[in-house]
Structure formats: C-alpha cells, structure tokens
C-alpha positions, 0 to 999 in steps of 0.5 A: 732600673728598678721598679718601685710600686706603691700599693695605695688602699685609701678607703675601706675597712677590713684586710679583705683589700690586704688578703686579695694583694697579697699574693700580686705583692709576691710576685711584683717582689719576685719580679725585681720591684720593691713594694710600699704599703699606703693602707687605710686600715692598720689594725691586724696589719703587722701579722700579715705584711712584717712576716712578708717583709713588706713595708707599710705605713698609715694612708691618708684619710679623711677625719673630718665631717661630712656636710648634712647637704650630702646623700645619706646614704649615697646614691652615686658613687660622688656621693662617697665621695662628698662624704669623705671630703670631696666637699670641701676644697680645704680638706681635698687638698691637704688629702692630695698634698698628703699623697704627693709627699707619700709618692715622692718619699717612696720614689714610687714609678707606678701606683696600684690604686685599691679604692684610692680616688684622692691617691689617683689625683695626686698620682695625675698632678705628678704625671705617675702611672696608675693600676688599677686594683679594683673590682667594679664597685670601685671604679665607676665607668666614664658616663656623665651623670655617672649611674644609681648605685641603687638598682632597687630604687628610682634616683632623679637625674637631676639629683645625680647630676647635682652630686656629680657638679659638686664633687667635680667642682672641688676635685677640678678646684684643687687640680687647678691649684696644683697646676694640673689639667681640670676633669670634664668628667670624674669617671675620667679619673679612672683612665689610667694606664691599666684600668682592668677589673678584678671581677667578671662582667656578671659581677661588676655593680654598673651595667651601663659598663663598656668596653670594659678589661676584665683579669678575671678572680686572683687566688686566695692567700694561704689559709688553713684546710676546713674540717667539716664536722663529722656525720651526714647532711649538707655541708655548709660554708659560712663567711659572716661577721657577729653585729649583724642580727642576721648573723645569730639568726643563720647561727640559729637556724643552722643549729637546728638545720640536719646539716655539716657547717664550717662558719668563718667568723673572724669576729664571734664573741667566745660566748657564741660557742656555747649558744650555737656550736654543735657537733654538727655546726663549727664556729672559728676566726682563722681564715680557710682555704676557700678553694678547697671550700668551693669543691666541697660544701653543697651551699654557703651563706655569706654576707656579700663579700665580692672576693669570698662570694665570687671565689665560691659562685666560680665553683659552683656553689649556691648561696644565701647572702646577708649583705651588710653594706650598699657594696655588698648589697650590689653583689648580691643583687648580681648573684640573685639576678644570676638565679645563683642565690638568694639575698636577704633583707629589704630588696632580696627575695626573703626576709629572714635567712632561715627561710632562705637558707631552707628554700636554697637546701629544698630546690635545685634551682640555686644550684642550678644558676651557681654551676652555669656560672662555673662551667662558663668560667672553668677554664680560667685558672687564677694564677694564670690571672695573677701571672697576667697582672704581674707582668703588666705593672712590672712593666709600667713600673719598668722593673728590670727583667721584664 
C-alpha cells in the first residue's frame, strides 16, 4: 500500500513551521508516500508548496475568545491551551470533529503533528499514529502538574495544578463524548508512536525532561548565497523582524558599529533603506543559506527563532538575542544559560542591544560558550537526521519500499 501522511500545523504564525518540513516532505514524497498539508498559516503558502506540487488546505483553528479567568500571559503549557479553546467544551469538540473529518477525507495512515495538540486528539479517538515534529516548546513532558514555562519566575503549584484540572477536565469531556479512553495526565497526549525532538538537550525549554529521543537539527531549505558588504571589521548575520523597538535600535547601532552586516528581515518597511542602510550594513527579505552563514559571520543577532538560533549556535556562532515571545524568550534564556550569547530584555543580562551587541564583539567569552557548543555536535550531519526521520514515518505510514 501506499502510505498517506498529513502534516498537521495547528497553532503558530510565520512559515518557519513550513520552511523546517519542507525538506522531510521531499524525502517522505521520495519515498513512495503522498503529503497532505493541514496548516495554520496560509498567507505566502503558495509560493513555497504549489511549486512542490504539494497539496495543502486551511487548519482548523480556533476563533473564538478566551475566558478572562484564564493566564495571561500563560504560565504552562495548559494555559496555551485554555486560551485557544480548551476551556470550552463546545468549542473543543467542534475542533476535534473538524480533525476527524480532515483525516478521514485525506485517508491519512500517519500524521506528523507540527504544534497540533487538538489534531493529536482527533488522531487518538481514530486509533491513527502520530509523529511528532516538534522541537521541545511544543511538546510538554508527561509530569503532572506539567512544569512553569517561566524559569525567571516563582509560579505556585497549586496555580499549575489548577490549570492543568481544568484543561484536562474538557479534553478528557470531549474524548468520553467520541467514545475514546480519558487522559490521566495531558503530558499523556504526547505518547504517540514517534515522539523524538527536533532540537538538542541544551535547547529543549523543560529541563524536568527524561528519557527523552533527540533527532537532533534538520537542514535548512534552499536559499540564496549571503553577500557580505564589502571592507573590514566583523561580519554580522542578523535574522530579525520590524515591530519590535529593538529591531530599529540594533538597526541603529549597527550602523554606527565599524562592522560587515547582512540583516534578514523579511518584513522591513522600504523606508528602512534609507534610515539605515550602509555600505557596510545590508537589509534584505529574501531568506539566506544559514549554513554558509554560520561559517562565515563572526557574531549574529536574532530574535530567538529556535530553527535559525540553533542552526547558527551549532556552528559556532555568538549571538545577541531580542526574543519576542514566551518560545522565543525560552530559547534565549538556554544559550544565555550556555554562556553562548546574551538575551535582551527583561530577564536577559542587558537591557538595550547596543550594550549587548558591544559587549559580544569586545569579549571573547560568548564565542567561547558558542564553539563548545559546536565541537560537541560537529559530528551530526543534518541530513543524516533527516535520513533518519524519513525513514521512521514511512515506516508508520507503511509506505512501500521501506
């Protein structure tokens, strides 16, 4: 038979999710399965899927609002999920029912599950295998109360346990309503067939993890070459987005930094051209080969996205980072903890990223961290990782010619 796999991306923004399946969708292709798309984020999509020839659709997602008794912003990973619809039974079940359908018109023998707690339910109620294609954040370990996501904060038990009673009280209302078997815990929905990470240990936002399967980084999809600007100094790479005001403040100091800087940002108002390009500083949208990145620039500063902050910390490189959400916050706290980088912002060791952008290109001790990081992965090759990966979900997919 041949094997049929949904990629389901239920929650999240950005084509980040998009950009690191990309290159596992090849190879599953290669290997004899068909690819369904179920994604969260459908603007931009076309571009990068039509000319694949893979076929995609919109995710069911949740549009209604939160209750006001929920954590705001969340303090576990059931807060997330009590503010996009896990307080509601309703709304939960018209979600699941809205999955099962998608499985069922896809004929679907395995799901890959990208952020996709409520498209797992449906999956579990159906007796279908999951993947998991997740880095960390993601995927919660099977702890009751599941663990703070805020390390820098002191969160009651009882205010975690609290959250947990009442997400699982729904989830475990709507399985009974499908005739499927309750949860003792939510970390129990990530016990799937192939629950392996898409990070490394020193990375992963939970600690608390054990036993825990590690793939280890996937390459990054085709892009263009980085030109660096020509002349002397430090070369920076720079992945950022324009909103933040720490987006024009590293702008700012970079311009006036004796430096070479490549700044992806796919967003930048056309106006950013003449209010900070230099001939030494470069600001363009089109997405760069980050491998050829990470051997050649001397420092990076990011706002914490795990796939381009992990990419650029395997090769070696120190970073300042200007995290922008509670995921991205995560990340940086780990490669500050690795003494590989500085995070910006409330809980990071600088306030402003001109400070910390100084402090990474005048001390050694950042790129210290960042090279023992390197040598201690050097001798994983991504698509060794990928070749791995590949081969697991044919095989749950039951593809021929595995």
């Amino acid at each position: 038979m041949t094997g049929r796999i949904l990629y389901a991306w239920e929650l999240g923004g950005n084509l980040g999710h998009i950009g690191q399946f990309l290159p596992l969708a090849r190879r599953l292709r290669a290997g004899g399965a068909e690819v369904d798309c179920a994604l969260a984020f459908t603007a931009g999509v076309a571009r990068l899927l039509d000319p694949e020839g893979l076929s995609w659709m919109q995710a069911p997602v949740f549009r209604g609002v939160a209750p006001k008794t929920v954590n705001e912003p969340p303090l576990s990973y059931p807060d997330i999920l009590l503010l996009l619809g896990y307080a509601d039974e309703a709304a939960l079940l018209g979600l699941v029912g809205a999955w099962r359908r998608l499985i069922e018109l896809t004929r679907a023998t395995l799901m890959i599950a990208d952020h996709s707690p409520t498209a797992m339910l449906a999956a579990r109620t159906l007796g279908l295998p999951v993947m998991l294609h997740v880095t960390g954040f993601y995927a919660p370990p099977d702890i009751s109360p599941l663990p703070a996501m805020r390390p820098w904060a002191s969160t009651p038990t009882a205010v975690l346990e609290a959250s947990e009673a009442r997400a699982l009280h729904t989830i475990n209302a709507v399985l009974a309503a499908l005739g499927a078997a309750p949860l003792a815990r939510i970390g129990q929905l990530f016990d799937v067939a192939e629950a392996g990470l898409n990070t490394l240990p020193e990375l992963d936002p939970y600690p608390q993890r054990r036993n825990a399967r590690y793939w280890g980084l996937l390459p990054s999809f085709a892009a263009a070459p980085v030109i660096w600007p020509p002349g002397r100094g430090p070369r920076i790479f720079g992945y950022l987005r324009a909103g933040p005001e720490t987006t024009t403040a590293t702008l700012a100091a970079l311009a006036a930094t004796p430096c070479r800087a490549v700044i992806c940002c796919p967003n930048a108002p056309p106006e950013w051209q003449e209010r900070f390009a230099r001939p030494h500083l470069s600001i363009i949208s089109q997405p760069v080969d980050l491998a050829q990145a990470g051997r050649e620039a001397d420092a990076a500063v990011l706002y914490a996205p795990h796939g381009t902050t992990a990419s650029l910390l395997k090769s070696g490189v120190p970073m300042v980072l200007l995290p922008e959400n509670l995921e991205q916050g995560l990340v940086a706290w780990r490669v500050q903890a690795l003494g590989a980088g500085y995070m910006v912002g409330a809980h990071g060791r600088f306030a402003d990223p001109a400070t910390a952008l100084e402090a990474l290109l005048t001390s050694a001790d950042c790129r210290t961290g960042a090279m023992a990081f390197a040598r201690k992965y050097q001798d994983q090759v991504a698509e060794s990782v990928l070749a791995d990966m590949a081969d697991r979900a044919l095989r749950l997919a039951g593809a021929e010619g595995v």
